[in-house]
C-alpha positions in Angstrom: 28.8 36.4 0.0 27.6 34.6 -3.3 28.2 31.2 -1.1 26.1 32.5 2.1 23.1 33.1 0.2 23.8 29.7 -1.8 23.4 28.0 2.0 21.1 30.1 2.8 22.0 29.0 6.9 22.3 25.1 5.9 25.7 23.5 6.7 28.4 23.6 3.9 29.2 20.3 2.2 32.4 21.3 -0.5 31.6 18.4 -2.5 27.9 19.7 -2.8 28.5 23.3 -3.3 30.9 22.6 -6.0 28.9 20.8 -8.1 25.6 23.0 -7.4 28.0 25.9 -8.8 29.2 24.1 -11.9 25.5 22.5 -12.4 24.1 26.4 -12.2 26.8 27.7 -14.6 27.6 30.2 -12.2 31.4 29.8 -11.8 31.7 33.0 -14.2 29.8 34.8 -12.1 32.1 33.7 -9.2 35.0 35.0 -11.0 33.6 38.3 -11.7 32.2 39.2 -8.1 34.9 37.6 -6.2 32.3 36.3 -3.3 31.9 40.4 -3.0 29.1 40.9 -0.5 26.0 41.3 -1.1 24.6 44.4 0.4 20.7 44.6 0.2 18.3 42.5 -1.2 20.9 41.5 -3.9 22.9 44.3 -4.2 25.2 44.5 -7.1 24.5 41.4 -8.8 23.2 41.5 -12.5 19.6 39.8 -12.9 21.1 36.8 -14.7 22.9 35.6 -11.5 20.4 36.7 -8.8 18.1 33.9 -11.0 21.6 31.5 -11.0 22.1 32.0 -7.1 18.3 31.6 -6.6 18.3 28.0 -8.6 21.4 27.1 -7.2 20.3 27.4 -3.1 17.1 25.4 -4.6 19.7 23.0 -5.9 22.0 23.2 -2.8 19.1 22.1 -0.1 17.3 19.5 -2.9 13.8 21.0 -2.6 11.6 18.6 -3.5 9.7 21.3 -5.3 11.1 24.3 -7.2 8.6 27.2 -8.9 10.0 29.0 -11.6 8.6 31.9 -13.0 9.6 32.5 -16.4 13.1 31.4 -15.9 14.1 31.5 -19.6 13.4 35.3 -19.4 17.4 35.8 -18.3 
């Protein structure tokens, strides 16, 4: 699911997640994939929210450091 690749195998904290989803804008996203799974690399998700889900794990763990390539390109 969206959320699984959001924790990435790190525990879930609801508080956390639910502001990492509102902070990456990607409750829209949520509402049109449903948590569907994500079969593949990322499967059916558009490129805008494979870039959202990628910020927001980056978000979710606090990274110290994030690299972004080109992330207005989306």
């Amino acid at each position: 699911s969206i959320r699984d690749n959001i924790l990435f195998g790190y525990p879930y904290d609801e508080a956390c997640y639910r502001e990492v989803i509102e902070c990456c804008a990607l409750q829209p996203d949520l509402v049109v994939l449903k948590e569907t799974e994500i079969r593949g690399a990322w499967g059916k998700l558009v490129q805008r929210a494979e870039g959202s889900v990628s910020l927001a794990r980056a978000v979710y763990v606090r990274s110290k450091f994030v690299l972004l390539d080109n992330p207005l390109s989306a």
